[in-house]
C-alpha positions in Angstrom: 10.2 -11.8 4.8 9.4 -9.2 7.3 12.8 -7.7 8.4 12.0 -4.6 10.8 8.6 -3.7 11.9 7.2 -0.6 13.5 4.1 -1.5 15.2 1.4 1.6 17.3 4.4 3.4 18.0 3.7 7.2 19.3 6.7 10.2 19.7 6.3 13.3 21.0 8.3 16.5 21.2 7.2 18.4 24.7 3.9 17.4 24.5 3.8 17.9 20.3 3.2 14.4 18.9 4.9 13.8 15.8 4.4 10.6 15.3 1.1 9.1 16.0 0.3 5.5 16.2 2.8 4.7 13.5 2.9 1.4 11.6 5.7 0.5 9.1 7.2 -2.9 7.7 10.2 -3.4 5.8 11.0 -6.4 3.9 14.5 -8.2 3.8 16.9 -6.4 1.3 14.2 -3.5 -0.2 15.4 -0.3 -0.6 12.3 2.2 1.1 11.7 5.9 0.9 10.1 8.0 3.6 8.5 11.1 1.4 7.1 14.2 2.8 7.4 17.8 3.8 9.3 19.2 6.4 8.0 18.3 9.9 6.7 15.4 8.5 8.1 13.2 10.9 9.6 11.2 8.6 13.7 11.9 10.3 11.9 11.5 13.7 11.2 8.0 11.8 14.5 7.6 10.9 16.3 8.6 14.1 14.0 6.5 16.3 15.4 3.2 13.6 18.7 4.3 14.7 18.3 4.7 18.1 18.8 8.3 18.9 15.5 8.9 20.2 12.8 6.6 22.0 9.2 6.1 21.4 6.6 7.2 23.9 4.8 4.0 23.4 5.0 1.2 20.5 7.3 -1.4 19.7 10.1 -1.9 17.5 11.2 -5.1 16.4 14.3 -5.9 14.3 15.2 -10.0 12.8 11.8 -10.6 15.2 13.6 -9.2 18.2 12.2 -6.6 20.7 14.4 -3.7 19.8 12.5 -1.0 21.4 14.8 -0.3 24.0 18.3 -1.5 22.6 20.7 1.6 22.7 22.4 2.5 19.4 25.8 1.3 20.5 23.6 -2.4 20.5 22.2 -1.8 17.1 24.5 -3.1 14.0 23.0 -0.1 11.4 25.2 2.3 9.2 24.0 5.7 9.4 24.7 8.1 6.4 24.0 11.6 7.6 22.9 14.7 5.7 26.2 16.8 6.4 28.5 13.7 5.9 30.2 14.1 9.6 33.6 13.3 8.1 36.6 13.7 10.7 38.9 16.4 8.8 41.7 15.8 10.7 41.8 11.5 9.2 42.0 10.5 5.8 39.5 9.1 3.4 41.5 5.2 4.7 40.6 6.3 8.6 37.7 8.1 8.3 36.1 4.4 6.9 38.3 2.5 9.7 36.6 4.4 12.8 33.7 2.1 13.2 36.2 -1.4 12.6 39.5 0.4 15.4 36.1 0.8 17.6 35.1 -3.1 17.1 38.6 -3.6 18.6 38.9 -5.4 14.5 42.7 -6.5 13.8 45.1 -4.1 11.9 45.0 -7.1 8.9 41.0 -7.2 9.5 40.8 -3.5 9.0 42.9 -3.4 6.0 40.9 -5.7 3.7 37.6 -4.6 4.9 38.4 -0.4 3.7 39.7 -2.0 0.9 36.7 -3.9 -0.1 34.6 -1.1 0.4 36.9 1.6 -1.2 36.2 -1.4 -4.7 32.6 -0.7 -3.9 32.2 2.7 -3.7 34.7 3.2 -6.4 37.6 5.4 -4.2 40.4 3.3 -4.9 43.6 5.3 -4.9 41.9 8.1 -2.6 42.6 6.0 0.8 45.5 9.0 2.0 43.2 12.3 1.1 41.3 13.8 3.5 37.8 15.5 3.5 38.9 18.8 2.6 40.8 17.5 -0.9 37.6 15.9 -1.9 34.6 16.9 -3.5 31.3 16.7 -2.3 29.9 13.3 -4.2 33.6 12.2 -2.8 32.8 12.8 0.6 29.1 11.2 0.3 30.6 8.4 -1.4 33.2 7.9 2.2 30.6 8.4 4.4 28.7 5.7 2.7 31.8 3.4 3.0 32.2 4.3 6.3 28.4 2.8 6.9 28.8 0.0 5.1 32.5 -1.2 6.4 31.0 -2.5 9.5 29.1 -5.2 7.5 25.3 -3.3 9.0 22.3 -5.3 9.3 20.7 -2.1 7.8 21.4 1.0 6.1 20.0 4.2 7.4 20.2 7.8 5.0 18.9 10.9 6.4 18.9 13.7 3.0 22.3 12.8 1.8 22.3 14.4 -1.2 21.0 17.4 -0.2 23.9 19.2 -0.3 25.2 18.3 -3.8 23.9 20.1 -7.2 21.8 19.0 -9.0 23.9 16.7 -11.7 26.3 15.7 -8.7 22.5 14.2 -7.2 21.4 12.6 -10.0 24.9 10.6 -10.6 24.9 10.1 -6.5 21.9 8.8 -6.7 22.3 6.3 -9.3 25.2 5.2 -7.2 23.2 4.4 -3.7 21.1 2.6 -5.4 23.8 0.5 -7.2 25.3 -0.3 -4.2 22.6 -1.2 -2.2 21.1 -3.5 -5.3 25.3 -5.2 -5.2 25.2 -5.9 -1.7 21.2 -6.6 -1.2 21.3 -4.2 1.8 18.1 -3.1 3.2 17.9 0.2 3.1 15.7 3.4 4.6 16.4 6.4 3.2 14.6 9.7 3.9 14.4 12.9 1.6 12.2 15.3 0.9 12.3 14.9 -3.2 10.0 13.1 -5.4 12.2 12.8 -8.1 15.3 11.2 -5.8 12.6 8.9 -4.0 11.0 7.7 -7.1 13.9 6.4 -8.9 16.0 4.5 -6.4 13.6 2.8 -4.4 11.3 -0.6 -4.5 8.8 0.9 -2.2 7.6 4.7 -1.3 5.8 5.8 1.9 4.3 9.4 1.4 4.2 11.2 5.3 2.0 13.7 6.2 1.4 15.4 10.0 3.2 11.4 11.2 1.3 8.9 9.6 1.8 7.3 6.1 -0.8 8.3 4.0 0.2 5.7 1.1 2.7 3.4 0.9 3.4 1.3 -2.3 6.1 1.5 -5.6 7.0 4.3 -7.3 5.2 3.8 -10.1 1.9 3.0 -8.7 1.7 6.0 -6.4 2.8 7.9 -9.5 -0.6 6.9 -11.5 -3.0 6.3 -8.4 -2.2 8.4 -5.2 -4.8 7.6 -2.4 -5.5 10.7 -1.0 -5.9 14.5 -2.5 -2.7 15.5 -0.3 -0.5 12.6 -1.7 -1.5 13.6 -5.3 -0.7 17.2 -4.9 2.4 16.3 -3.3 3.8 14.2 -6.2 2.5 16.7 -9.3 -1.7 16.7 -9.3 -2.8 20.2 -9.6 -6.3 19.9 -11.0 -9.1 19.1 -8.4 -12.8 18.2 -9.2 -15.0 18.0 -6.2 -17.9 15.6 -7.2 -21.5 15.5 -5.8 -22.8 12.3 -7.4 -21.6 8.7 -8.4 -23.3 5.8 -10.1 -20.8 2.5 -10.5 -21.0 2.1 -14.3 -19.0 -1.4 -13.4 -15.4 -0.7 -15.2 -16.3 2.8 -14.4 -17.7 5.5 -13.2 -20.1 8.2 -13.4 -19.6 11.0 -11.7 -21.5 14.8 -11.7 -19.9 18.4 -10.5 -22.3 21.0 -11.5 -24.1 20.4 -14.3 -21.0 18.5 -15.8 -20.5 14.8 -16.2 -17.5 12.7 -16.2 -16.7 9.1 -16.8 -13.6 7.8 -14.9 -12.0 4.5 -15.3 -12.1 2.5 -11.9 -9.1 1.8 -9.8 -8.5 0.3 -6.3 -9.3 3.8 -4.4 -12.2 5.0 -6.7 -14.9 4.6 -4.1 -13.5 5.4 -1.2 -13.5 9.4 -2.4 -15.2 11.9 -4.3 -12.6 14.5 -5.5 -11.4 13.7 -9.2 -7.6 14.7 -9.6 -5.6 15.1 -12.9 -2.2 15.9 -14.0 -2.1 19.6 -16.1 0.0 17.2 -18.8 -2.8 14.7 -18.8 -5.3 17.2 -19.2 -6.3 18.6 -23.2 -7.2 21.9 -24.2 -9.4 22.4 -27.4 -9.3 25.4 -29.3 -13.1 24.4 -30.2 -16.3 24.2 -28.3 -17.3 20.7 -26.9 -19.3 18.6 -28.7 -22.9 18.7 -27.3 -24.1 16.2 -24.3 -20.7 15.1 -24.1 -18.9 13.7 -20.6 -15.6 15.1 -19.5 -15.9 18.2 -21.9 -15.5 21.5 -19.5 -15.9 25.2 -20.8 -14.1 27.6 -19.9 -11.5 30.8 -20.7 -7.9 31.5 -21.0 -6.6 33.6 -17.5 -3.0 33.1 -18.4 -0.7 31.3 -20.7 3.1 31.0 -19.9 6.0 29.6 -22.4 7.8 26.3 -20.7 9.9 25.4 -23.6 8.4 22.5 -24.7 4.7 23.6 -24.1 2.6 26.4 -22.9 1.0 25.9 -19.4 -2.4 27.5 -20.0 -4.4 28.6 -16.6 -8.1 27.9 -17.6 -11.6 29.6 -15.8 -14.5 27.7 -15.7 -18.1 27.2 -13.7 -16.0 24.0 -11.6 -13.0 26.1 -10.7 -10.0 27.3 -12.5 -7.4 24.2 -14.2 -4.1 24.1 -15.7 -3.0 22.1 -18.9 0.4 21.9 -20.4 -0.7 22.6 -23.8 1.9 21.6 -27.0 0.3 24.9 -29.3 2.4 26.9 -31.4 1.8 30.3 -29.8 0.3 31.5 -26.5 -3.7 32.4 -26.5 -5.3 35.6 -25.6 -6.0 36.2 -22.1 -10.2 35.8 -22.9 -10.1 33.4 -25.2 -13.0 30.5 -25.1 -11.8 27.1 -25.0 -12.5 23.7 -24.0 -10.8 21.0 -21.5 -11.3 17.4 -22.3 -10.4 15.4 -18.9 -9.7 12.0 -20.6 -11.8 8.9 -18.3 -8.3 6.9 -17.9 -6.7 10.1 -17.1 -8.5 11.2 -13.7 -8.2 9.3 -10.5 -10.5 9.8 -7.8 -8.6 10.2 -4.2 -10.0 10.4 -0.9 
């Protein structure tokens, strides 16, 4: 069931559009990311949810009501922002009550509600502390009980763990998607990370200059990005431009050069002709190809740096220079003829 739709709808900074035509839907109690670079527009996205900005054109519907034009104050969605916008002078108890003593809710309303939420985003005991005797995963974890105590019809984060290191991240984010899964909330959360996106949410949409350039679950966009700037965004580094392609029925065959590759078909295959791969997918031979063999590349060591668990090799050849995480025992010298096997499963074609 289709809970909030975004439907041809156009924003513009002074003339600068930012978002363009824009079409998103958002199904009852799923959890989506908005993924992209800075300027994006995928806060622009999030703001204009909110309320706090208005579209130039386009609608907005919410529970299949027109909501293009309902001012935030009419709009029953918890905002968790980036900086937390805690009140230092209340405690962790009135900071959460703000939103209810607005609502005109009863003293004894007021009182079970924080304390509900306090069970939820386990702060029980911390109700008389304020902002300043907290730490920072404290104070994301009260502004996300101050979202929720109003009971929202949705849950809106804008980068809210931005500010935290990286182990306080990891456990944060394991706890926004724990709550969110406990109360069935829908959810839109906005970051700039792969990593953080990936792993809390049932759905991804990867931005780029205000459109969504792919949209679908983690994992899928993980093994088949659409497009060559969604696959360098989440980890491709290794582009073949083609110049031929015969459909080989479960796969292809495609040329670059005087090299040929097979590739194993997926939904995008033929709507593009650029081959991406990952550099740990990739496979670096110490010996030369075996003749009139497809996906076998030639080429020569340029430079090879120790990661721990591998070496990342950077590779020369006639189709452009690669890079393959390579398990070996020592670097290679800077010269040194080797081979790259790009394994048919491995590569996906993008647009």
């Amino acid at each position: 069931m289709t809970l909030l739709s975004l439907d041809q709808i156009t924003v513009a900074y002074q003339k600068q559009p930012i978002l363009k035509d824009f079409e998103l839907s958002i199904e009852k109690g799923q959890l989506i990311s908005l993924l992209g670079p800075s300027g994006c527009g995928k806060t622009t996205t999030l703001r204009l949810i909110a309320g706090f900005i208005e579209a130039n054109s386009g609608r907005f519907t919410f529970k299949d009501q027109d909501y293009t034009k309902v001012p935030v104050s009419k709009r029953n969605f918890g905002f968790v922002f980036q900086n937390y916008a805690l009140f230092p002078h209340l405690s962790v108890f009135d900071n959460i009550a703000f939103g209810l003593k607005l609502r005109k809710q009863s003293k004894q309303e007021i009182e079970k509600r924080v304390k509900q939420v306090l069970e939820v985003v386990n702060l029980i005991g911390f109700e008389y502390r304020f902002p300043k005797e907290l730490s920072g995963g404290q104070r994301q974890r009260v502004a996300i009980a101050r979202a929720l105590v109003i009971e929202p019809d949705l849950l809106l984060f804008d980068e809210p763990l931005s500010n935290l290191d990286a182990n306080l991240r990891e456990s944060m984010r394991v706890e926004i998607r724990r709550i969110q899964q406990e109360l069935g909330i829908t959810t839109v959360y906005v970051s700039h990370d792969q990593e953080e996106c990936f792993s809390i949410s049932d759905q991804v949409a990867i931005m780029n200059n205000g459109v969504i350039e792919q949209l679908h679950t983690p994992a899928h966009i993980y093994r088949f990005p659409k497009t060559q700037f969604v696959a360098e965004f989440i980890g491709f580094k290794n582009f073949i431009h083609f110049s031929n392609c015969s459909d080989l029925g479960s796969k292809l065959l495609l040329t670059a050069g005087s090299h040929s590759f097979h590739v194993t078909k997926h939904e995008h295959s033929e709507a593009g002709m650029t081959g991406a791969i990952r550099p740990d997918d990739l496979e670096l031979l110490l010996e030369p190809a075996p003749p009139e063999q497809v996906n076998y590349v030639p080429g020569s060591i340029k430079v090879c740096t120790f990661l721990g668990r591998s070496y990342q090799c950077t590779v020369e050849t006639a189709l452009g220079t690669f890079t393959v995480n390579a398990e070996i025992g020592q670097p290679l010298e800077i010269g040194r003829n080797v081979t790259l096997y790009f394994p048919e499963n491995k590569i996906v074609v993008v647009e």
